[in-house]
C-alpha positions as CSV (number, residue, x, y, z in Angstrom):
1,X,129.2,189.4,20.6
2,X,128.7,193.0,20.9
3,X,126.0,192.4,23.4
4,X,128.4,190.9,25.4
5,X,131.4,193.0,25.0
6,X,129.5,195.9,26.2
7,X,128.0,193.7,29.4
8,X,131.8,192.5,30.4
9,X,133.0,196.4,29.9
10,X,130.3,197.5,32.4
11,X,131.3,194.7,34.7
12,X,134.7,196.0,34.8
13,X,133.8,199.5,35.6
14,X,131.4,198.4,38.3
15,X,133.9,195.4,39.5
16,X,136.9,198.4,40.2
17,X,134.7,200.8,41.5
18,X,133.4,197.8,44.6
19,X,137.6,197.3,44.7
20,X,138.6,200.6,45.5
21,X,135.2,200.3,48.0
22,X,136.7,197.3,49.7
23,X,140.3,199.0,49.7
24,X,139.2,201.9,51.6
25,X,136.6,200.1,53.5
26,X,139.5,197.0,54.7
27,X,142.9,199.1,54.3
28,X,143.9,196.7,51.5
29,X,146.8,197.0,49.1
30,X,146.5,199.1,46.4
31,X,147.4,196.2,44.1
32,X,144.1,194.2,45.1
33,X,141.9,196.0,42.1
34,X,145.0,195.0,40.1
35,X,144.5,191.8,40.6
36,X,140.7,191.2,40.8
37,X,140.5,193.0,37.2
38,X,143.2,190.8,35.8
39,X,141.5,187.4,37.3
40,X,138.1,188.7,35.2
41,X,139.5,189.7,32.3
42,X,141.5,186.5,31.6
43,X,138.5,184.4,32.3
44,X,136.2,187.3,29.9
45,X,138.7,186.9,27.3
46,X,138.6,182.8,27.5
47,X,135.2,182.6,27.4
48,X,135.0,184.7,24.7
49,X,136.0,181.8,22.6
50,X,132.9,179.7,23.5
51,X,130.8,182.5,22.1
52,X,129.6,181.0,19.2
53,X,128.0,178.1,21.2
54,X,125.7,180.7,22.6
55,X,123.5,180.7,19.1
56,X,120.8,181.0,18.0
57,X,120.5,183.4,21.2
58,X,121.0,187.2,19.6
59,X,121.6,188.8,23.0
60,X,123.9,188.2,25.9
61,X,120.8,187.6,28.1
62,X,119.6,187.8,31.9
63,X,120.8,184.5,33.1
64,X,124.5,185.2,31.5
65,X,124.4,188.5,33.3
66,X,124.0,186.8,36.5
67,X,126.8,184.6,35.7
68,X,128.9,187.4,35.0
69,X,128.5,188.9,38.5
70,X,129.1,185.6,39.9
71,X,132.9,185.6,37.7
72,X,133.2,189.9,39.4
73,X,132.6,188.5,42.3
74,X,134.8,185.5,42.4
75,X,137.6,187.9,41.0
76,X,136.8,190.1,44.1
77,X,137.3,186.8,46.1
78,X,140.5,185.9,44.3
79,X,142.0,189.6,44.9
80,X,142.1,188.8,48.5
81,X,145.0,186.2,48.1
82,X,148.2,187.5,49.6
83,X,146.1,190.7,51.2
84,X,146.1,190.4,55.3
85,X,144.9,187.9,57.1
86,X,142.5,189.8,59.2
87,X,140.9,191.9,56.5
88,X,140.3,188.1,54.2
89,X,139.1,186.8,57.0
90,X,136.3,189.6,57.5
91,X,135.7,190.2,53.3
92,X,135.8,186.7,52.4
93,X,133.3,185.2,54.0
94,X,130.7,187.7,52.8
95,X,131.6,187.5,49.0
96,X,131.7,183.9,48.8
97,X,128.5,183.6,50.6
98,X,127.2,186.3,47.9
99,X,128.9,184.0,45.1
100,X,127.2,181.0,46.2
101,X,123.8,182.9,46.8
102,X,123.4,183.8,43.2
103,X,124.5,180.5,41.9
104,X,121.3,178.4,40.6
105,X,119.6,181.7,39.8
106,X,120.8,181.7,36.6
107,X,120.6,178.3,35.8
108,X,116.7,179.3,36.2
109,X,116.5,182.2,34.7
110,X,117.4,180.6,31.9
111,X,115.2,177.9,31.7
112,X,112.5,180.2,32.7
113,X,113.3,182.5,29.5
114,X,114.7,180.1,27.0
115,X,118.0,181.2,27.1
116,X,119.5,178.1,27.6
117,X,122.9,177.7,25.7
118,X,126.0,175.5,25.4
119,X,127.8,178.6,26.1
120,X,125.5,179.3,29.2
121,X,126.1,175.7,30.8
122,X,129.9,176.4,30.5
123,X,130.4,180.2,31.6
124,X,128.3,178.8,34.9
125,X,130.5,175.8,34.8
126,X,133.8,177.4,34.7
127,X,132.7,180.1,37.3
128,X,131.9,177.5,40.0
129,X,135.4,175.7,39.1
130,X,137.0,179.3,39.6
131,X,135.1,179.9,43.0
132,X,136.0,176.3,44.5
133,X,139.8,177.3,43.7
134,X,139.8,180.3,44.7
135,X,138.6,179.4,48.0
136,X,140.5,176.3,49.0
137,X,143.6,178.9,48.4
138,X,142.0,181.6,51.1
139,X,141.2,179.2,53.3
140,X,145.0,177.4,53.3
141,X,146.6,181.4,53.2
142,X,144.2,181.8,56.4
143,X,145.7,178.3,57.8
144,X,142.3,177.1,58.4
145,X,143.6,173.7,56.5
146,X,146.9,172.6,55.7
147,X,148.1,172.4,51.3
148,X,146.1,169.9,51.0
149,X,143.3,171.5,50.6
150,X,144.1,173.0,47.4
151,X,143.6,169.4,45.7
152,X,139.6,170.4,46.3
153,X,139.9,172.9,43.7
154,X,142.2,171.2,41.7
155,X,140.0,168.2,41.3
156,X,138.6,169.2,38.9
157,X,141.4,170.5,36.4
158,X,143.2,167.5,37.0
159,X,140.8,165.3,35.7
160,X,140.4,167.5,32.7
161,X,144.5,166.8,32.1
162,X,143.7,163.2,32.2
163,X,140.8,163.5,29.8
164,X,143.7,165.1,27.2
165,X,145.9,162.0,28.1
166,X,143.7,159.6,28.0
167,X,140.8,160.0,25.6
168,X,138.2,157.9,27.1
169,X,137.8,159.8,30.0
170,X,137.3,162.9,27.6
171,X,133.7,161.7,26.9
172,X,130.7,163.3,28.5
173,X,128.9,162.9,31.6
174,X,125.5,161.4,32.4
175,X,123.3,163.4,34.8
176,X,123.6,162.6,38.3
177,X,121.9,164.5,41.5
178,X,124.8,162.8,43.2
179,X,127.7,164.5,41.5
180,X,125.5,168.1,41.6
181,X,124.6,167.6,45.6
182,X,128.3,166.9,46.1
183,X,129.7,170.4,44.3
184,X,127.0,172.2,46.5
185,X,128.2,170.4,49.6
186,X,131.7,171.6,48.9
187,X,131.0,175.4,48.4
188,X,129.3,175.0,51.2
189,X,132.0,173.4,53.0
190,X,134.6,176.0,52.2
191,X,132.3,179.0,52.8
192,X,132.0,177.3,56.5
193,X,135.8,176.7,57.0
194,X,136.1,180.2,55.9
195,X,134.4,182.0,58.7
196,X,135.9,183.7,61.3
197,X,134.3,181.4,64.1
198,X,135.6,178.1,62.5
199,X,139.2,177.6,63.4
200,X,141.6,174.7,63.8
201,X,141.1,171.8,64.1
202,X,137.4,172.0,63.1
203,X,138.2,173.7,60.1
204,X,140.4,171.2,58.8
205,X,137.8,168.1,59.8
206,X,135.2,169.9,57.7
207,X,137.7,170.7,54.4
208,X,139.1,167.4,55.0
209,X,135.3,166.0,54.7
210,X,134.0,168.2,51.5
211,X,137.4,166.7,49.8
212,X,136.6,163.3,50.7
213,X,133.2,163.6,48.9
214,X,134.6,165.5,46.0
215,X,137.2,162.6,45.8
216,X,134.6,159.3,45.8
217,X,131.9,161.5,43.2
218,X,135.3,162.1,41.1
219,X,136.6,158.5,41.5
220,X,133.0,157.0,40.9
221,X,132.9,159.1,37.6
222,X,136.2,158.0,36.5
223,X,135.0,154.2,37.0
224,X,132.0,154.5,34.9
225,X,133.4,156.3,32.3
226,X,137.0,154.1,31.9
227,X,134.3,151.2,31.5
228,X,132.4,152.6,28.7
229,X,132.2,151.0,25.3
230,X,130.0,154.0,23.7
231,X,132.1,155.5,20.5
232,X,133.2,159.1,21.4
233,X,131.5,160.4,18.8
234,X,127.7,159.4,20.4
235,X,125.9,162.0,21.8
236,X,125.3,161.5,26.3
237,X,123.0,163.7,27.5
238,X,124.4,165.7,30.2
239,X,123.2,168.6,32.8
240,X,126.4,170.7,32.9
241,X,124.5,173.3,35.4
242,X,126.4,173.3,39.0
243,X,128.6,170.6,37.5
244,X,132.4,171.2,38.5
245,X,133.8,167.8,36.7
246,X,133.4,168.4,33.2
């Protein structure tokens, strides 16, 4: 834990010094390394409860550090809502892309240095959830789709509320390729529709097809696990790495 109080603290520092960078650099409000630091911190602090599933690990390790730029980053990304068009539509592009680069290098890092963790699969988890939302929100604030387009990133949350209201789809995943090529697709998707040279109404074709695929590999898990008979209590094996359902 103290490993990893010390690697978020250092994350903070470096996060608001690349703020005020980006506030000079794009003539952004004052308020944006406000609001990046609060997005980080709140998503620090809740992961801090999953700590424990990070034993028998004893340090906060290389693959988590990646994963913890990723969550800066993505707090960078989500500073920019409600900051002027023109300067999200230059800085937003660039960190997403940046967000999405790094994401599978710490998946392999820690397979490569046995550092694999419950609490690895989740922090990785939760940070591509956090990404997805964040930038089906730029891209309707940039009117490159209509509301609608926040239901991409909401997907996923909302089928978390079911799993509270209705038990049996609380019960974990099996591995699929399909459901992991899907959540790539859709970063993809949104990084596209956020460019500068994608504008309406191409931009709202290609959200309108990453949602359609979220919804079927969504709707296609829901089937399977509604028709399970397995007790909750047995064990599914499940991949949780680039995973944005569960």
């Amino acid at each position: 834990m103290r490993d990893a109080v010390v690697t978020m603290t250092v994350t903070a520092v470096v996060l608001l010094a690349a703020a005020w960078m980006l506030i000079v650099a794009l003539d952004l409000s004052p308020i944006f390394a406000g609001k990046a630091l609060l997005l980080y911190l709140a998503v620090a602090i809740w992961l801090g409860c999953y700590m424990p599933a990070h034993r028998p690990h004893i340090r906060f390790g290389p693959a988590n550090r990646v994963t913890l730029a990723r969550l800066a980053l993505t707090a960078l990304l989500g500073g920019l809502i409600g900051e002027a068009p023109a300067a999200v539509s230059l800085a937003s592009p660039l960190i997403a892309g940046l967000v999405l680069l790094l994401d599978g290098v710490d998946g392999w890092l820690a397979r490569r240095g046995g550092w694999t963790s419950a609490f690895g699969a989740r922090f990785d988890m939760e940070t591509d959830a956090l990404a997805i939302l964040v930038m089906t929100v730029l891209a309707w604030q940039l009117e490159k789709a209509g509301p609608w387009v926040l239901l991409s990133g909401a997907l996923r949350y909302l089928f978390i509320a079911a799993g509270v209201a209705l038990p049996r789809l609380a019960r974990p995943l099996r591995d699929s390729r399909r459901r992991k090529v899907v959540c790539v697709v859709q970063a993809l998707v949104l990084l596209l529709v956020l460019t500068p040279w994608v504008s309406t109404p191409w931009s709202d074709a290609i959200a309108a097809t990453g949602l359609a695929m979220l919804i079927y590999s969504f709707a296609v898990d829901t089937v399977w696990l509604w028709r399970q008979r397995t007790p909750l209590n047995e064990e599914i094996l499940v991949d949780e790495n680039d995973d944005l359902h569960r």
